[in-house]
C-alpha positions, 0 to 999 in steps of 0.5 A, a space after each residue: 790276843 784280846 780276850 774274846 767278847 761273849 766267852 760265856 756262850 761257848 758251852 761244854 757241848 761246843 768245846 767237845 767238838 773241833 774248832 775250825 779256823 778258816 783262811 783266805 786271802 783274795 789273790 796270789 800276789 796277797 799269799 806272796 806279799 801280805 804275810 802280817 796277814 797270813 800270821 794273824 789269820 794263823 794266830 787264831 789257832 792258839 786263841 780258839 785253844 785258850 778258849 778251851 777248845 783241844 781239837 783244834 784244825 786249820 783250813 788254809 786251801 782256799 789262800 789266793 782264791 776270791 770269794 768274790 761272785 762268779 769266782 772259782 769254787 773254793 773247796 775250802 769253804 765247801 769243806 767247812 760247811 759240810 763238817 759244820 752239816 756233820 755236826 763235828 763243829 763247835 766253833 767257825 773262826 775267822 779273822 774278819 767276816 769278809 775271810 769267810 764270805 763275799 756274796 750274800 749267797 754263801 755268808 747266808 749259807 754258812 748262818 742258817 747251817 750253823 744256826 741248825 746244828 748249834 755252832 758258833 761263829 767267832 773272829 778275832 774279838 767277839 764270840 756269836 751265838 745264833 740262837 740269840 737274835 741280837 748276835 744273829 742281827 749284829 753278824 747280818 748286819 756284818 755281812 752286809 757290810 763285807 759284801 757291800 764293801 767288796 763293791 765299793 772297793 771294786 766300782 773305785 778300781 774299775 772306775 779309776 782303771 776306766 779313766 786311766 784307760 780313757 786317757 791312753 795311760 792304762 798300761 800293764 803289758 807292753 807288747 816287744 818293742 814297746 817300752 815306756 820313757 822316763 816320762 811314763 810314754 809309750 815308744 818304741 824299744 831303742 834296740 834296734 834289733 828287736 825294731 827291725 825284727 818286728 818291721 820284718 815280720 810285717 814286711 814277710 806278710 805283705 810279700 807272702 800274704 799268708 801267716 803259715 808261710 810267713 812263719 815257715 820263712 822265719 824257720 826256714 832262714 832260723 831268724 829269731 824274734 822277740 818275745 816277751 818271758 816271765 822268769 824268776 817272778 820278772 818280765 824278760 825279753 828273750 830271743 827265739 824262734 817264732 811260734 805260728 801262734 805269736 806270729 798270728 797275734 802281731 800281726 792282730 795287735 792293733 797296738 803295733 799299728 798305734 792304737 790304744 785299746 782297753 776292753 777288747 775282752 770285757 769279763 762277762 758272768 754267765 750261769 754253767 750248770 747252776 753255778 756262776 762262773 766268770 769268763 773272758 767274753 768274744 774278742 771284739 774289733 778295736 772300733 768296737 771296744 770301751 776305748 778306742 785311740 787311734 794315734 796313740 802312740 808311733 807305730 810299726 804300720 799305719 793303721 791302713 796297713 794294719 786293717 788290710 791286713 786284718 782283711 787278708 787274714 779272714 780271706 784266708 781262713 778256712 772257717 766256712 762258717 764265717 765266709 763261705 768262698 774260701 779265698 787264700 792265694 793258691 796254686 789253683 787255676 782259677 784266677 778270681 777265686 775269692 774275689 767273684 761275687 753273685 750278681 743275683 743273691 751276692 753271694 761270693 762264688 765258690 770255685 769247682 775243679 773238674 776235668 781229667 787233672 781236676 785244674 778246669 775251674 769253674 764258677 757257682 754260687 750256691 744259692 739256696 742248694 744247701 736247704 734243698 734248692 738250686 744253684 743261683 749261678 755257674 759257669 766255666 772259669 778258663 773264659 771267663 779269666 782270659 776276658 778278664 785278664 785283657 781287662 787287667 793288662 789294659 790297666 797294668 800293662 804300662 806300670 810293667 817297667 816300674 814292677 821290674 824296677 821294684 823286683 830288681 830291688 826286692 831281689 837285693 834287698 831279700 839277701 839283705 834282711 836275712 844278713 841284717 838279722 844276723 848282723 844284729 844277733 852278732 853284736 847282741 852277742 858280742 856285747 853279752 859276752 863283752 859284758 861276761 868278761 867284765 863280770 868274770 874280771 871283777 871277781 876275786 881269782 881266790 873265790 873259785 867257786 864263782 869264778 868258775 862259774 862267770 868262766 862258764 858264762 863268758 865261754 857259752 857266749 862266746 862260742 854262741 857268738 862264733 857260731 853266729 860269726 860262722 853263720 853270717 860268713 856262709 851267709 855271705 858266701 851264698 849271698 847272689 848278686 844280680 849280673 848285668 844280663 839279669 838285671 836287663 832280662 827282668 827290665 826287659 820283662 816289664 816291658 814286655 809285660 802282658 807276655 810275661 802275664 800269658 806265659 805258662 812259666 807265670 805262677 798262678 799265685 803270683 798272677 793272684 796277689 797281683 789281682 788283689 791288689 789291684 781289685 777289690 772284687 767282681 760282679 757276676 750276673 746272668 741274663 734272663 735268658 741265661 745266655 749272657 754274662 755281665 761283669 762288674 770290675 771293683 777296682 781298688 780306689 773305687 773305680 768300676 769297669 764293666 765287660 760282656 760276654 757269652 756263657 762259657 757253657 754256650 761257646 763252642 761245642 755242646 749238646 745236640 737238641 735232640 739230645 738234650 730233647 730226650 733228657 728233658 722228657 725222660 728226665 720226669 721220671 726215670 733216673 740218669 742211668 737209664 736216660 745214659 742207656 737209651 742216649 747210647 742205643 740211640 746213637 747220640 754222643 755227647 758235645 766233646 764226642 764222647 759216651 754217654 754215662 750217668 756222670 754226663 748226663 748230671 752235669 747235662 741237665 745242669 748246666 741246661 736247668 732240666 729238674 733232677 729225676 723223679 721216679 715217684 712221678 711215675 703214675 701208679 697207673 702206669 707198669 714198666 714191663 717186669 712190673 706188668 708181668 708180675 701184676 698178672 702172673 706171667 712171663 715178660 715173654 708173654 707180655 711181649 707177645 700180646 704187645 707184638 700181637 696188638 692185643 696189648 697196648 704199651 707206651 715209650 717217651 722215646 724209642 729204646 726207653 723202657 715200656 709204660 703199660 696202663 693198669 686198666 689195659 691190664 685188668 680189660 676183659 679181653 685180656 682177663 679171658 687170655 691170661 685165664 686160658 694161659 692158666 688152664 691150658 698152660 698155651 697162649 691162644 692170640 686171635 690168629 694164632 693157629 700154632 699148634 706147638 705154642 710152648 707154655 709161657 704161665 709161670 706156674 708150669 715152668 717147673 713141671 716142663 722143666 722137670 719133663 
């Protein structure tokens, strides 16, 4: 070790305390690689004894992590800085100023805290004291340097790496059934059981449209995929059963539809609870990034497929926030769900199951419900799906015998695949255990301790590739072949297509992906009159039809107008329980013939627009019966009495709804004088009334006659 310059200012008070040798290495891969490194930063120990120092202590926790800003914490430095605030620090050493700071944050940090509490900081060559200028202004200096070459070195990589990407040359992991030529190109993996397994994966989502079942399927016929595997430090492609989460980012990589995409998500530094801290930023949209190529390479789909498929996937989230018709092709008897669109806000609709089995749809956009308001838009669904599906067969009907020509081939061609599969793994295994036996025959019979284990191998692959054999033989014995009558059942059903369509043994979700891929979506809008519904058909390719036709809520039975005349006027003020009561006394059914209950009278006033109820629009002036018996002491019996006795005047919206009485009648002289009399004599006296066994209806006397 050279003898370190500036020796002299390590003073007896330093060397009574520890010195302290500080370790960092910028990455992982420098921890495993770089160990010349590593052996110089740990030979600072015997330096700082030769110069005098007996406790000596190595902090090496911090080796693989980066100093670099927004970098991780380092527990290391922390710990270092803390024991030099302890005052248990002569001297700080590390090989280099660049070990033991990158920022100018923490380089500063450590000089202000050593310069307080009198500890040195020394490298390799050279000893500082930093209550002398000279030594303070060289290692600022210093610092600067090491913070301002971490910038430099950083801008000149990512600026090479930027120009690399640029040019579609950028490449650190290719996704399976990638791999680069000769030439450093990308193309397409030469095993063709890893290309046919990724063109199945593609081929399963067009025909199920949906990631969780196209997954079920690849469990379901235990067909495995390719996934890429870091084993012993190397990338590795093993075959297994696929995750959901695999399948999802396959069907999301746009490298397989031929693009080349760099920035996708760019690292951004963001302030968490007063520190800086590095993140990977939202995932961006492949026309949204740094570089995008598009014809880059060969791809497993076109990129039209692949956008499709992007929009299939979102139709089918279940992320509200994001859409808030929630679209994927289900067993649901609304046949446009997802696809129907408000004509008045252009909102998508939502769709409502009600009736007894909850598979009546129905329509509504929600308009500005949420924030206290109205539905913009809604109406029934069975009509409105009927109407369009005769718009619907007028278009398809005459490709029906080329559909049936296609199921008849798909129904072929599905044994197929599953077959195909496990041929491939077959003569996967074949050749592993083909090249198992090379292995084990090359081996000296004498060396027993490795011929045994090559035996081992060889006998795993192949009772792996009898079980395969196994499995492709029951395969085949279950393999179903269309007979000529079948054949001629499904051809005869595309002629006879619209049939077929109306059929109740015709499962909605097939009906749906039918739908949407021929549609794009369709406009709802209202007349001003709320009577007629106007449609608008986007078809795929950009063709627009239109039909009109009546409200469903209109057609056929509804509510009679006189009812409907009680609920507008009771509707002000009283709530839909009581309007359900007085609807029933009166005798009024509902437009299906039913009671009237509180649920019917809801939906009544909504589908009529008639506003919600408003209790508080009962004047204070005006008391209910219980309310104007309380106000003046007495029983309800009294209060009838003086109403039947005309002395006392009551009002009703309708008949049998409940009595409205004005204060001021209350309060008006005449009845003042009766009720004052009912309080001294405990009898009601009516002008007229002669009865001599008036019984005692004040509240107060209740008790003193029941006693009696």
């Amino acid at each position: 070790m050279i003898e370190a310059h500036g020796s002299h200012k390590i003073t007896a008070g330093h060397l009574a305390r520890k010195a302290v040798i500080y370790l960092r290495q910028s990455s992982l891969k420098q921890v495993r690689e770089n160990l010349e490194s590593q052996r110089l930063q740990y030979a600072l120990a015997d330096h700082a004894r030769e110069l005098g120092f007996e406790q000596v202590e190595i902090v090496d926790s911090d080796l693989g992590v980066s100093a670099s800003l927004g970098s991780a914490e380092r527990g290391g430095f922390d710990r270092l800085v803390a024991s030099v605030a302890m005052g248990e620090v002569g001297m700080v050493m590390g090989r280099e100023l660049s070990r033991l700071a990158r920022t100018d944050k923490d380089f500063c940090h450590l000089v202000e805290v050593c310069q307080i509490f009198d500890t040195l900081i020394g490298d390799e060559t050279q000893v500082y004291d930093l209550s002398l200028m000279d030594d303070v202004l060289v290692l600022g200096i210093k610092g600067t340097l090491s913070v301002v070459e971490l910038k430099v070195l950083k801008l000149r990589l990512l600026d090479g790496q930027r120009e690399k990407a640029r040019r579609g040359e950028l490449v650190r992991l290719l996704p399976p059934g990638y791999v680069l030529d000769a030439s450093v190109k990308v193309v397409k993996d030469p095993d063709e059981r890893v290309r046919e397994a990724l063109d199945l994966v593609f081929r399963k989502f067009r025909e199920l449209w949906s990631v969780r079942q196209t997954f079920k399927w690849f469990h379901a016929e235990q067909v495995e995929l390719p996934v890429n595997k870091f084993i012993g430090g190397q990338r590795k492609l093993v075959w297994q059963l696929p995750t959901q989460s695999f399948v999802v980012n396959v069907l999301r990589n746009a490298f397989y539809a031929g693009a080349y995409i760099y920035g996708q998500r760019p690292t951004e530094t963001v302030l968490v609870e007063g520190r800086l801290r590095k993140r990977q930023g939202r995932m961006r949209r492949a026309e949204e990034c740094s570089v995008f190529l598009r014809d880059h390479h060969e791809g497993y789909i076109d990129w039209e497929t692949y956008q499709e498929n992007q929009r299939i996937m979102r139709r089918n989230s279940l992320d509200l926030e994001s859409d808030e018709a929630v679209s994927a092709v289900r067993e649901g008897q609304a046949l446009l769900v997802g696809l129907m669109r408000c004509g008045r806000c252009g909102r998508r609709m939502h769709v409502r199951y009600w009736g007894r089995k909850g598979t009546h749809g129905r329509y509504a956009c929600k308009g500005d419900y949420d924030a206290g308001g109205r539905y913009c838009n809604a109406f029934g669904g069975g009509l409105v799906d009927r109407q369009f599906s005769e718009r619907l067969l007028e278009v398809i009907s005459p490709l029906g015998m080329e559909a049936s020509l296609r199921a008849v081939e798909q129904l072929g061609s599905q044994d197929d695949e599953r077959r195909q599969a496990r041929r491939r793994k077959l003569q996967q295994l074949e050749y592993e255990a083909q090249r198992a036996f090379e292995q084990y025959d090359e081996v000296d019979p004498r060396n027993r301790l490795v011929a045994l284990e090559l035996e081992r191998r060889w006998n795993e692959k192949l009772r792996e590739a009898q079980e395969a054999q196994g499995s492709l033989a029951e395969l085949e014995r279950e393999a179903r072949f269309l007979s000529a009558e079948e054949r001629e059942r499904l051809l005869s059903l595309g002629r006879h297509f619209a049939a077929v369509w109306k059929s109740d043994e015709c499962p909605m979700a097939l009906k749906k992906k039918i739908v949407r891929t021929v549609v794009e979506e369709v406009i709802a809008n209202l007349d001003e009159e709320g009577r007629r519904l106007r449609f608008v058909i986007h078809w795929k390719g950009g063709a627009h039809t239109e039909f009109e036709m009546d409200k469903p809520s209109l057609t056929g039975k509804k509510t009679s107008l006189e009812a409907l005349e009680v609920i507008r006027r009771m509707a002000v003020r009283y709530e839909d329980d009581q309007i359900a009561s007085v609807l029933t006394r009166l005798g009024y059914r509902t437009g299906t013939d039913k009671r009237w209950n509180q649920t019917r009278v809801t939906t009544t006033r909504r589908r009529y627009s008639i506003p919600d109820p408003k209790p508080t629009a009962l004047d204070s002036e005006l008391l209910s019966m219980g309310a104007a018996a309380k106000y003046c002491g007495v029983s309800e019996s009294t209060i009838k009495r003086l109403v039947s006795s005309g002395v006392l005047k009551r009002e009703q919206v309708v008949p049998y709804a409940p009595w409205e009485i004005r204060r001021s009648d209350l309060d008006s002289p005449e009845i003042r004088i009766i009720i004052e009399r009912l309080r001294r004599t405990g009898k009601l006296a009516l002008e007229g009334d002669r009865s001599q066994d008036q019984p005692r209806l004040f509240t107060e006397n209740k008790g003193v006659n029941n006693a009696r």
